[in-house]
N, C-alpha and C positions, 0 to 999 in steps of 0.2 A: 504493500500500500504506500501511497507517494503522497503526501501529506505538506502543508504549509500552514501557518498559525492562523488563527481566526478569532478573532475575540468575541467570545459564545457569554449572553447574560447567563448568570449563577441563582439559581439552579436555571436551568434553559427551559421551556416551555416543553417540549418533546425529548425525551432522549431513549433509544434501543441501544441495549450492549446485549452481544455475541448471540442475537435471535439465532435461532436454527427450526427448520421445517424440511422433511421428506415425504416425501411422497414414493412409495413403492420402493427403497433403496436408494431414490436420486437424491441425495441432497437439492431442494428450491432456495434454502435461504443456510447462510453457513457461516456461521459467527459473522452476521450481519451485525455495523455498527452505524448511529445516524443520531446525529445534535443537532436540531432544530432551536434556537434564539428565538427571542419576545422579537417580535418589530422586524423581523428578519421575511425574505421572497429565498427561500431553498432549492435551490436547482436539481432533480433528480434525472439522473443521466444513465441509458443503457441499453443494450439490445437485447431485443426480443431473446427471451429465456435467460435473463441474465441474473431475475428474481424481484422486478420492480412492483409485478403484479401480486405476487403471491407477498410481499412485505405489504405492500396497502391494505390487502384483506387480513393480513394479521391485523392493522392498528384497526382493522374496524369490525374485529371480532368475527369476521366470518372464516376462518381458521385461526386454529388453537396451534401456539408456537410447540415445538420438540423441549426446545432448551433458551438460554436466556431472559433478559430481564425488560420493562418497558416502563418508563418512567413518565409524569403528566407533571408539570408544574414540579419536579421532584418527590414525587409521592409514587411508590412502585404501584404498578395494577395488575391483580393477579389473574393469569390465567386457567382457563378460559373465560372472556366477558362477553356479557353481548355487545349486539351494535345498537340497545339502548344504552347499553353504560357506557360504550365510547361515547356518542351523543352526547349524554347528560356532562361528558367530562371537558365538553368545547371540542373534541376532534368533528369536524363537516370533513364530507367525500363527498366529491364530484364526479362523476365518471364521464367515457368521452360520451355515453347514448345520451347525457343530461339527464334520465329518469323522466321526461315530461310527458304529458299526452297532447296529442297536437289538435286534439278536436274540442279543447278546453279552452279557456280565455285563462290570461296569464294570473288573474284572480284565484280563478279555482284551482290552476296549479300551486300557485304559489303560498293554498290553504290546507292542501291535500293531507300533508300531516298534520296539521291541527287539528284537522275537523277528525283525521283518524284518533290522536292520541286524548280527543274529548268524549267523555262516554255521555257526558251532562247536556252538551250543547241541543238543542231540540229545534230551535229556528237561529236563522242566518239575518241577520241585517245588511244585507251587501252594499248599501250606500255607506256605513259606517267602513265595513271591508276594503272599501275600495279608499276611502281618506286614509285608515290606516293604511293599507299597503303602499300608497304612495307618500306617507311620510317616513316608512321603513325608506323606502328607493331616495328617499332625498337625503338621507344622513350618509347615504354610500355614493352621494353627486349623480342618481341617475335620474332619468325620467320616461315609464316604461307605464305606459299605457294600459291598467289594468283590466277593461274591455277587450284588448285585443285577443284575436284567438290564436294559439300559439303557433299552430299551423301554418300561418300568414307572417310570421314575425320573420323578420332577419337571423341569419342564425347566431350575429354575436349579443342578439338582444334574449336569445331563449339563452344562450351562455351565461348573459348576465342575470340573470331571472334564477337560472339553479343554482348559480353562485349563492347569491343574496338569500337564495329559500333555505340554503343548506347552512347558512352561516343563523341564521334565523328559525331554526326549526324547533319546535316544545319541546322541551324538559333537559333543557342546557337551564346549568345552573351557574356558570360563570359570567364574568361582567365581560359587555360588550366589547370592551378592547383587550380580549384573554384568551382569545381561540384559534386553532390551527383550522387552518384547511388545507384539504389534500385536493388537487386539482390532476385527473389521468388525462393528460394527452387533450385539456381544453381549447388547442386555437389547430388544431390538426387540420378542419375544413374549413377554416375562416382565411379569408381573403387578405393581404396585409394591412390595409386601412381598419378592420375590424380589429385583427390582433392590437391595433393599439388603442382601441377604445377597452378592449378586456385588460392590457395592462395599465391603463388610467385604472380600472379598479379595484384593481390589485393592490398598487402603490397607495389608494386609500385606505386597503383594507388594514395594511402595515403601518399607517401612520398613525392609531392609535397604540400599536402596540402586538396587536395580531399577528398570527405568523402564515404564511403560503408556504405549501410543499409543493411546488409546480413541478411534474413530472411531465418529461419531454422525450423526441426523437431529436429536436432538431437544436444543433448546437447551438446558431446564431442566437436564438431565439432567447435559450437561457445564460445567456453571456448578457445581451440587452437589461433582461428582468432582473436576474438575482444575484443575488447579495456574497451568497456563499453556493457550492456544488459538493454534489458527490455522486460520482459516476460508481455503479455496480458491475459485475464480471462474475459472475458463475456462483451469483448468493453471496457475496461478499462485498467489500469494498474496494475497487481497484485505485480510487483515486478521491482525496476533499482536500478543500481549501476554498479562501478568497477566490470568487471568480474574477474579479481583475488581474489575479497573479497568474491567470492561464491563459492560454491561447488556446482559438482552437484545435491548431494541432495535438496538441496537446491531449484536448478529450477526447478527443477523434480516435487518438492512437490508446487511449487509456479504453474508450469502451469497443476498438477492433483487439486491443492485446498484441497490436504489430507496429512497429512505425512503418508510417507512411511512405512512400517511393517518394523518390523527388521526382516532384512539380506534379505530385498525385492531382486526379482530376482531371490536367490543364491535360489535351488534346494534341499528339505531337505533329509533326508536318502534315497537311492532312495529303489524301492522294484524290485529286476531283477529276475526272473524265468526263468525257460525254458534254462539254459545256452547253448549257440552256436543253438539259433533259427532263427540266419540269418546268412548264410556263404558268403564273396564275396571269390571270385577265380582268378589270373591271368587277372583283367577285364583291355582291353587294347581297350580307343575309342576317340577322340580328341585327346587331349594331355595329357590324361592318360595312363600309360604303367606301364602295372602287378603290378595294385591295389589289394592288397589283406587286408581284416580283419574280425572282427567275430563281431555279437552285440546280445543282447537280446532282451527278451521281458521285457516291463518296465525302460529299457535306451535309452538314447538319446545321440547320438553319434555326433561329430560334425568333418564337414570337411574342410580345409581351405588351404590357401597359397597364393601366386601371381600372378597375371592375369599370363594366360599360364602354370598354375603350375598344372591343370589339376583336381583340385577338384572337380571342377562345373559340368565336364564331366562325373565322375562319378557316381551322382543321374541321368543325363539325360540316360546314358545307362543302369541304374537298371530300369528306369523305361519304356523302348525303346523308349524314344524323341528322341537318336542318335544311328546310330549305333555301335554296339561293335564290333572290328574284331578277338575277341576273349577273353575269360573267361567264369567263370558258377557263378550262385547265387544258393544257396539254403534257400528256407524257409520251416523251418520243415525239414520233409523228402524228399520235393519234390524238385528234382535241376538239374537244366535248363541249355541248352546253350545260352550263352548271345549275341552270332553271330546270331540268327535265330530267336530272343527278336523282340519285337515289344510292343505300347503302349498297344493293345488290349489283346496280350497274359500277358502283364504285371496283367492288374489291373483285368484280371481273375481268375490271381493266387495271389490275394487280395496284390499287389504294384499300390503306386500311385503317383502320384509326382504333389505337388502345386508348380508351376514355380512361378521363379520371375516375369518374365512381363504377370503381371494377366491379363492384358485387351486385351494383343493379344494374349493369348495363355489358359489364365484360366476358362474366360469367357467371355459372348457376351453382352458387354457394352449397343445394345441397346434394348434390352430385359428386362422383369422385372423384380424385385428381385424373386419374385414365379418363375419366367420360370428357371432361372439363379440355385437355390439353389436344386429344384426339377428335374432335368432332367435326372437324372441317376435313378430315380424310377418310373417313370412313370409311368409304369402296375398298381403301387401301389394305383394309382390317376382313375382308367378306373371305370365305373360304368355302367353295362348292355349295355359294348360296346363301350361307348364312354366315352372321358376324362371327368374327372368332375374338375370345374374351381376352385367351391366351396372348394370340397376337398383339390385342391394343396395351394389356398390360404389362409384356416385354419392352414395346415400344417406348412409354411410359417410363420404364424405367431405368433404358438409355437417356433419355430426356431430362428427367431429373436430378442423372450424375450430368449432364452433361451442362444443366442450368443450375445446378448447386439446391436443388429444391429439397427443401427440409421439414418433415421427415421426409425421405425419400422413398414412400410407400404412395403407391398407386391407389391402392384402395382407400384413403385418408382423405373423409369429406373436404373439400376445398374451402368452406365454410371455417373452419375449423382451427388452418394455417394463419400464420400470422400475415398483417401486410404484403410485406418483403416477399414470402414465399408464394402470395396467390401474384404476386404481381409477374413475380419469376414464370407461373404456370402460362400465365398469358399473355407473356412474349414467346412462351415455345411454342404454343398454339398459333398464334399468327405467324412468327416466321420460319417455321415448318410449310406457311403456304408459300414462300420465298415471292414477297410483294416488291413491287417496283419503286415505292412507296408507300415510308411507315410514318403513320401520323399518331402523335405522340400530345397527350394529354394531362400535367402533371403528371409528370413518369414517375416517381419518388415520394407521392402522397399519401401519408400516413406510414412512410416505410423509415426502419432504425439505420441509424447511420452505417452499420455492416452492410446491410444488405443494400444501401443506397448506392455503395462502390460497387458492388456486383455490380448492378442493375445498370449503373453507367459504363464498363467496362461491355457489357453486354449490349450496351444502344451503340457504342463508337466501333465496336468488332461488326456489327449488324451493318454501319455505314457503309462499309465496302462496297457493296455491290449493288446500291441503292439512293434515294435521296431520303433522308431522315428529314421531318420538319415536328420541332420541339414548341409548344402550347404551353408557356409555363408563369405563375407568377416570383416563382422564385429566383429570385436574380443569382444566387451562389450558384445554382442546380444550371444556369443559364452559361454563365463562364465558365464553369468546371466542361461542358458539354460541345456547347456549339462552336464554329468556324465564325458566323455571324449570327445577331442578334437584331430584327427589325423592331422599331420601339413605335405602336400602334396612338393613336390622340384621333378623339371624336370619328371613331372608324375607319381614320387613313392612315397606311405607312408614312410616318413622321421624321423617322433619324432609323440609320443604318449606323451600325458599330461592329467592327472586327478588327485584329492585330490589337497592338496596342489599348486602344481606344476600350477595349471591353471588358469591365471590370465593374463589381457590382455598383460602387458610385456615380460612376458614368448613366448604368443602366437607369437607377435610381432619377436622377439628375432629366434625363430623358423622357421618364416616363411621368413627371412631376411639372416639368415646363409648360406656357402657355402655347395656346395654338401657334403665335407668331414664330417660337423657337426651333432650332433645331432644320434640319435640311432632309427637305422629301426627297423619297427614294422610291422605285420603281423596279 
């Protein structure tokens, strides 16, 4: 463990020494250690399987530790407790589903456990409900519409809503500025503009005195926020300290267990042939308007801007997930109108598009990894007529040595797998069809930093013999990836960046300017 001082208040609000948890023989959690401070944002850092999840459900009673001690306020708490006694003790969890119902106004969520933990209550006065609830939201600087149905919210406004419910829920007996909350993986699908309104309430929540466990994938993210880290590694503690005193290399290397290659990421000489092997044309579909530019085979082209800025739009209508009301693609020699595009005429003419939300849209969670990775070849799989099982789940699992998929069992619901690994499934699915053109959707959304390096090592090897175009708002994931980077404003290609020039500031810088800024590109 690699360690740097940190000045922790006495006694600390949270403290674990040497937790331990198995499960069947494996060690999950292994002389686990963690000191969480009054007033302190704690950064938890790790890859899938490394024990982040199975230590949250310990502090919230839903497993009973092996061995170890768990300290609140400095007072031990014996196990097993429930997760009303963690409650009552000031720990709030957040998880990433938020626990809400979306066909409820943010009222009745936001009542859900009181109304459950009152046996007495008999009628509801909701005009009193609703003054109350919005003077809870106003001591935390928000203002969140208790009418609304959550359904219809934004998603970093139902983020803020489970936040505040879970900091506020009955039969906490400690004073308002006395409580930890555990936050799993809260801005994973939030937009960046969003992430910073969730850490505006963060940073209130600490300024009483409160403390945040913000458990992440993404490094950037918890270098910005918190105060202090500790990345985990196989149930233990690989790495805590000041997060000023780290770099990200640093946790990068602390939660893979390897250092890093030099100039990891960065994309070496690339190899482009075929110049103007992919043309877009005038493509005009959401809120894109008369996208136009050119890519090759062998680059990776990267698109971005600000929610509404119309990037995202434009992989969904090359590859017909939306419609276009007008533009043309061509690949090769063959070129299309993008008004009469569709998904099936897409990936005909060898385009394909791995969307962001893999699990409603990429693949079928509760199928198996064989069904899920093989279903675009099927014929391949027939043997005198009928499918052979045999067959697809041989093939399966060449594929998953071959894409690192974990576990590497065929029969293993895909549902089931973590980010990283379903994302791995469905890239081997698509290019097993070997497309002419692979369109790419946050590639690395909701995936641990292990398997983010796969996953890119795996999109830059794929580039060879194709044109890649990357859909992304994450400007790291953007520079580590692409040759060039077009930076999108009120639906038109705005500023073109590559060589030098391209570096997440720049990106930033770009996608932040007024219309008048920055040099169209084509």
């Amino acid at each position: 463990m690699t360690s740097y001082s940190a000045p922790v208040t006495e006694p600390p609000l949270l403290e674990v020494r040497g937790l331990e948890k198995s499960f069947g023989g494996s060690y999950a959690l292994n002389g686990m250690n963690l000191t969480v401070g009054a007033g302190e944002i704690h950064g938890l850092l790790g890859a899938n399987g490394s024990g982040k999840s199975t230590l949250i459900k310990t502090l919230a009673g839903y497993h009973t530790a092996d061995g170890g001690t768990i300290y609140v306020r400095g007072e031990m708490i014996n196990s097993p407790f429930s997760s009303g006694e963690a409650q009552s003790l000031g720990l709030a969890f957040v998880h990433q589903d938020l626990g809400l119902v979306p066909t409820l106004s943010a009222l009745e969520n936001f009542l859900l456990g009181s109304l459950a933990a009152s046996r007495r209550r008999m009628w509801i006065s909701w005009r009193d409900e609703r003054r109350k609830m919005r003077a809870v939201m106003k001591r935390y600087g928000l203002d969140l519409d208790p009418r609304a149905q959550v359904g219809d919210m934004a998603p970093v406004h139902r983020a803020l809503l489970s936040i505040v419910r879970a900091l506020e829920a009955p039969g906490i007996e400690v004073k308002f500025d006395d409580r930890i909350i555990i936050l799993d993986e809260p801005t994973v699908f939030l937009p960046r503009h969003e992430v910073n309104q969730l850490f505006g309430l963060l940073r209130n929540i600490v300024r009483g005195g409160s403390s945040v466990v913000f458990v992440s994938h993404d490094v950037d993210e918890v270098r910005e926020i918190s105060d202090r880290v500790t990345v985990m590694r196989n149930g233990s503690v690989a790495l805590t300290g000041e997060t000023r005193a780290l770099s990200g290399n640093a946790l990068i290397e602390s939660i893979v267990g390897v250092q890093l290659e030099a100039g990891a990421g960065k994309r070496s000489e690339r190899s482009r042939t075929r110049v103007g092997s992919l043309e877009v044309r005038g493509l005009a579909a959401g809120s894109a308007r008369e996208v136009s530019f050119g890519a090759d085979v062998g680059e990776i082209v990267g698109l971005t801007g600000l929610l509404g800025s119309g990037y995202d739009d434009v992989v969904r209508a090359m590859a017909g997930a939306v419609t276009a009301t007008s533009g043309s693609l061509r690949v090769d020699d063959n070129e299309v109108d993008l008004s009469g595009w569709n998904s099936r005429s897409a990936a005909k003419n060898g385009v394909v598009l791995i969307p962001g939300d893999r699990l409603s849209e990429g693949v079928i969670a509760d199928l198996p990894v064989a069904d899920n990775m093989t279903m675009l070849q099927l014929r391949d799989y027939m043997r005198g007529g009928f499918l052979s099982r045999r067959a697809m789940m041989s093939r399966t699992r060449q594929l998953a040595q071959q894409y690192d998929v974990r576990p590497p069992d065929p029969s293993a619901q895909l549902g089931h797998l973590s980010g990283g690994n379903q994302q791995k499934v469905l890239l081997a699915k698509w290019l097993q069809a070997t497309p002419k053109v692979l369109l790419l959707e946050e590639p690395t959304q909701g995936v641990d930093v292990g398997a983010r390096q796969q996953i890119f090592r795996t999109i830059r090897e794929s580039s060879a013999g194709r044109v890649v175009i990357c859909a992304s708002s994450d400007h790291d994931q953007l520079v580590q990836l692409c040759d060039r980077v077009l930076i999108l404003r009120r639906g038109r290609v705005a500023a073109e960046l590559s060589g030098g020039e391209l570096t997440k500031a720049r990106i930033a810088d770009e996608c932040l300017r007024g219309d008048g800024a920055g040099s169209a590109a084509s």
